[in-house]
C-alpha positions in Angstrom: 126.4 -39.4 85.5 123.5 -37.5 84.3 124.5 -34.4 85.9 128.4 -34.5 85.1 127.2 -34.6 81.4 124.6 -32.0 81.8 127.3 -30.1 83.5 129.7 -30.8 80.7 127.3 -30.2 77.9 126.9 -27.0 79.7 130.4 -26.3 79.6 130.7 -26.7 76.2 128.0 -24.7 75.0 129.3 -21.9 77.2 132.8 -22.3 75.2 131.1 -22.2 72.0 129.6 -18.9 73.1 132.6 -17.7 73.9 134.4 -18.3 70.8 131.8 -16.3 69.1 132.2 -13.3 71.3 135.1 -11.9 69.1 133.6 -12.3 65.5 130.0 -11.0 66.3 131.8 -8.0 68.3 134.2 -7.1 65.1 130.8 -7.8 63.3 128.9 -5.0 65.0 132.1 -2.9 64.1 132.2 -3.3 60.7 128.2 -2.6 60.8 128.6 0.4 62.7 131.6 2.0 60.7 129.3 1.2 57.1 126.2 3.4 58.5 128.4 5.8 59.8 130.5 6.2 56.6 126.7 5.5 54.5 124.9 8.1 56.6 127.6 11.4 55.3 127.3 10.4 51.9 124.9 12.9 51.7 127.3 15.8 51.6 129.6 14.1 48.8 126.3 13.2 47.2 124.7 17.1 47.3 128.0 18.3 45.9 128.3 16.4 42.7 125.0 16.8 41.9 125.7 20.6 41.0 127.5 19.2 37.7 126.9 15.3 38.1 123.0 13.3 37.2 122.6 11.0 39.7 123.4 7.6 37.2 127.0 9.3 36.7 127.6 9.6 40.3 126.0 6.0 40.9 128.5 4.4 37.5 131.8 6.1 38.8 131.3 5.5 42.5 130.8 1.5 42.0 133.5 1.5 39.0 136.4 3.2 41.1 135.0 0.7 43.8 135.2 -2.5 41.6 138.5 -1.3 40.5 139.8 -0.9 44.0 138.5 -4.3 45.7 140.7 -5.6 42.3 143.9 -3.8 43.1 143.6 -5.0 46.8 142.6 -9.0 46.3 143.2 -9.1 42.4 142.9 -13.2 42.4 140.1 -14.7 40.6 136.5 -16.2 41.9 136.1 -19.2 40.5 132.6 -20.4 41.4 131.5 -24.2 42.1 128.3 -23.7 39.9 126.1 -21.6 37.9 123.9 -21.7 40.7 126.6 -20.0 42.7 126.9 -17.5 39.8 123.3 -16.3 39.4 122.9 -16.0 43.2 126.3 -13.0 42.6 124.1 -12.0 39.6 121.4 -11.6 41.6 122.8 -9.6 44.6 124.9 -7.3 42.2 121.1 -6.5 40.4 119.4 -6.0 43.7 121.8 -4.4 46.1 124.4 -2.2 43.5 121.6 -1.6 40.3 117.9 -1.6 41.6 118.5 -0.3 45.1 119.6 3.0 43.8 118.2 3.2 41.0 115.3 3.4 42.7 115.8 5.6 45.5 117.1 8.1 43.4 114.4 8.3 41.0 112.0 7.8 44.0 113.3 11.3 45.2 112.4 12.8 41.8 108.5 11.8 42.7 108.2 12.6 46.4 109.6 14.4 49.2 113.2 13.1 50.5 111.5 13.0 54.4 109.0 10.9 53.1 112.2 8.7 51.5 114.1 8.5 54.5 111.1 7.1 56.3 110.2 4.4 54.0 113.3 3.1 53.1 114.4 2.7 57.0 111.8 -0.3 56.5 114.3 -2.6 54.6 114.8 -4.2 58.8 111.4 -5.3 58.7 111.5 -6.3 55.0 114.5 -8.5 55.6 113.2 -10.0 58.9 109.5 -11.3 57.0 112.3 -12.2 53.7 114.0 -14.6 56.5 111.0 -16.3 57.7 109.9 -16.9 54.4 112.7 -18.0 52.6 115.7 -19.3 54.9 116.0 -21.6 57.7 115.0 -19.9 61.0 118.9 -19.5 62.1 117.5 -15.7 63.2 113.9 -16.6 65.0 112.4 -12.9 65.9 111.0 -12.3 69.0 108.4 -9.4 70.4 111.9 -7.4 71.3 112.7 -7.2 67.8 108.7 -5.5 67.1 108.7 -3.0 69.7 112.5 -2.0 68.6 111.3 -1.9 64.8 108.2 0.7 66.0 110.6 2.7 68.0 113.0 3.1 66.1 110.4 4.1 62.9 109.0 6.6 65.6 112.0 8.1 65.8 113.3 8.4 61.9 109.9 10.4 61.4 110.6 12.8 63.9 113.7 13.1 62.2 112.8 13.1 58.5 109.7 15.1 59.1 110.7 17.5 61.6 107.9 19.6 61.7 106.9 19.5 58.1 103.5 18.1 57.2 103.4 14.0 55.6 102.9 14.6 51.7 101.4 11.4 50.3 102.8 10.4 46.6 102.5 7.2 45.8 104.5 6.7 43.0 107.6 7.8 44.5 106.5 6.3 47.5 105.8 3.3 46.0 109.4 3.2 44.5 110.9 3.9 47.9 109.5 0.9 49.6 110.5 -1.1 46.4 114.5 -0.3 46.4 113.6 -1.0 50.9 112.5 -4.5 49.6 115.2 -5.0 46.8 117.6 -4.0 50.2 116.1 -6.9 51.8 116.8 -9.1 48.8 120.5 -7.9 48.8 120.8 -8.7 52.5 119.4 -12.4 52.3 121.9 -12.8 49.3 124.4 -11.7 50.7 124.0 -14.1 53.5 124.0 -17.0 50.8 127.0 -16.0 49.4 129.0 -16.1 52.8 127.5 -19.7 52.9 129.5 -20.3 49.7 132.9 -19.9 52.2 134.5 -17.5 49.7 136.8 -14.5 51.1 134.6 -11.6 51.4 136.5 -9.0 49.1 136.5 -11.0 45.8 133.2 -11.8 46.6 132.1 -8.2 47.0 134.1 -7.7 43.5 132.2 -10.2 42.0 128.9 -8.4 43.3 130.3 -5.4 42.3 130.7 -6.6 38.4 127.3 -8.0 38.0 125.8 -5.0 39.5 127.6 -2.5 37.1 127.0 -4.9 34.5 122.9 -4.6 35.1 123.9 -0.6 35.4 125.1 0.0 31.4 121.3 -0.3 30.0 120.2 2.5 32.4 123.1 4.8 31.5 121.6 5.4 28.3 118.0 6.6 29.3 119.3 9.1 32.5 121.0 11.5 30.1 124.9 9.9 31.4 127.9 12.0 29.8 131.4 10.4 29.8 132.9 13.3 30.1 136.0 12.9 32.7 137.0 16.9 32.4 134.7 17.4 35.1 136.8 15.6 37.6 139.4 18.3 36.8 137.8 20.2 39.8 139.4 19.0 43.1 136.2 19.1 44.9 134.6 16.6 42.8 137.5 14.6 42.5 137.7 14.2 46.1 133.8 13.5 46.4 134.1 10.9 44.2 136.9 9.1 46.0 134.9 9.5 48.9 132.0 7.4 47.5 134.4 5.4 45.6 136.3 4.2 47.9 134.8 4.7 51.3 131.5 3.9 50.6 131.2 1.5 48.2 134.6 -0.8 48.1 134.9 -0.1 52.1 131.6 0.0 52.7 130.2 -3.2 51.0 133.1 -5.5 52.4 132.3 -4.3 55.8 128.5 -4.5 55.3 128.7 -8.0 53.4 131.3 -9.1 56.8 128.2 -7.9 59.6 125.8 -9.8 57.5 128.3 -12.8 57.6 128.7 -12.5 61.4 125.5 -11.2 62.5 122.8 -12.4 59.7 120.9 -10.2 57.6 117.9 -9.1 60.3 120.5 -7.8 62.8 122.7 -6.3 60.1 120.1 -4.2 58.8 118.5 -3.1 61.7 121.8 -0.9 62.3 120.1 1.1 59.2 118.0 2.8 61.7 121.1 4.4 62.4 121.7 6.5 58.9 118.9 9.3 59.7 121.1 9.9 62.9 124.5 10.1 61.5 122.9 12.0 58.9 120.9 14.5 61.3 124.2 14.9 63.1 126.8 15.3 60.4 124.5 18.0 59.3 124.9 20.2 62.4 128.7 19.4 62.9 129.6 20.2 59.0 126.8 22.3 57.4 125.6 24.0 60.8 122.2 23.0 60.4 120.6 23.5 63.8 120.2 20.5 65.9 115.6 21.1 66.9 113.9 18.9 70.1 112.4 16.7 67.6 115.2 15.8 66.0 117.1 14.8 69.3 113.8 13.4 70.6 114.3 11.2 66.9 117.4 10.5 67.8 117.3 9.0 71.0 114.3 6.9 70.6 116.1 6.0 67.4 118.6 4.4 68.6 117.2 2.7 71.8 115.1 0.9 68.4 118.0 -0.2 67.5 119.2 -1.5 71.3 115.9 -3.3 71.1 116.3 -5.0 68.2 119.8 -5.9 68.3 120.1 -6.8 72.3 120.1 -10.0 73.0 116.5 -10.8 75.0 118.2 -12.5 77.9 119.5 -15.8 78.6 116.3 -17.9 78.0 115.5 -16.2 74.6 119.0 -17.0 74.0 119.1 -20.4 74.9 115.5 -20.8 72.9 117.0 -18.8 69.9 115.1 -16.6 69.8 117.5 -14.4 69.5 120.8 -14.8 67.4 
């Protein structure tokens, strides 16, 4: 009897895992098609700045996003509680406001290598956040480790490429800040798909909050509402490409990995961005591709394999792996 409920228990489990096959594959999707969309933003990005400051590019790109996630799912969020509310509050501070915010003036301060380095941390931020502050639904084993200093490895022979490491701490400082406020955003985000709302008006409702925090700022970083400027195609285009793609898109299909995968295997598909970017830059702007930077690549993404493979069946059945 023993063994026929073993074997049954067995059988169940192995159903179970099934049935989760599908989500957690769309999942990795959705994290995949964010980085790679998040990892050309670069090009839109350089482009505007010729006639755009960086808090006008940041305003207009969530705005036209918030605006779009309406027109496609315009039914209200009503919350249960205010507890619900301040945890939206929250995530639209940390993940919409303070994360770029900070990068971008972290790029005013120090070098964008060094940038690209230390905010391709946010993994190991949000696995530590995890440990400390949620239940352990995403234990971390020694995979996860040797991944994490792979794949660092690997973004610095992309970032740095040859150049020497230039130390400056307050811009370095502020990079590893916005990598920690990504962390925050990530285990928020996880909350809120606890809350069992659909993910668009929840990513709205993000969005709102994080605009919202955005207004103060507007009127210390020189912003100019001045919509002539859009007249030029090139911007107009750019900004529909941020707009659209990478924040309304983007966020839904982030926030939907983080549902499906949790927040320490979402993020470690970060690692990925240095790549994309690395190798949009020689497709589109022709910059040439050096043996560092494919050495970066490679052992950039086996990081990634590492961290987001499953260990094998017994770290699986242990959970130590999710």
């Amino acid at each position: 009897m023993k063994k026929e409920s073993g074997a049954a228990k067995g059988a169940v489990e192995q159903k179970q895992t099934a049935g989760h096959g599908a989500p957690r594959f769309i999942g990795r999707l959705a994290a995949v098609l964010t980085i790679v969309i998040w990892g050309t933003t670069f090009i839109s990005t350089k482009i505007l700045l010729a006639d755009f400051q960086p808090v006008e590019i940041l305003f207009y790109r969530f705005v036209m996003g918030f605006l779009t996630l309406l027109m496609a799912c315009p039914k209200k969020l009503k919350t249960k509680d205010s507890g619900q509310e301040l945890t939206f509050a929250a995530a639209g501070l940390c993940g919409i406001c303070l994360y770029y915010l900070l990068e971008n003036i972290a790029l005013t301060f120090t070098l964008a290598s060094n940038v690209g380095v230390i905010i391709s941390v946010a993994p190991f931020f949000t696995a530590v956040l995890v440990r400390l502050f949620m239940k352990p639904e995403e234990k971390l084993g020694v995979q996860f480790f040797v991944g994490f200093a792979v794949a660092m490895a690997g973004i610095s022979l992309i970032s740095f490429n040859g150049s020497k490491l230039e130390l400056n701490p307050g811009g370095d400082l502020l990079a590893a800040a916005a990598a920690l406020v990504w962390a925050c955003y990530s285990i928020l985000t996880k909350k809120i798909s606890s809350f069992g709302y659909p993910v668009i008006p929840a990513t709205r409702r993000t969005f709102f909050y994080g605009i919202l925090f955005m207004i103060p700022a507007l009127f210390f970083f020189d912003f100019r509402p001045d919509f002539s400027r859009f007249a030029n195609m090139t911007y107009l285009f750019n900004i529909f490409y941020l707009g659209l793609g990478a924040s309304a898109l983007c966020f839904v299909t982030w926030n939907f990995a983080v549902k499906e995968l949790g927040p320490v295997k979402t993020s470690a598909y970060i690692y990925m961005v240095p790549v994309i970017t690395v190798l949009t830059s020689a497709l589109i702007l022709s910059e040439p591709l050096t043996l560092l930077t494919g050495t970066g690549t490679i052992l950039t993404l086996a990081g990634l394999f590492l961290s987001e493979h499953k260990a094998g069946k017994k770290g699986a059945k242990d959970g130590l792996i999710n």
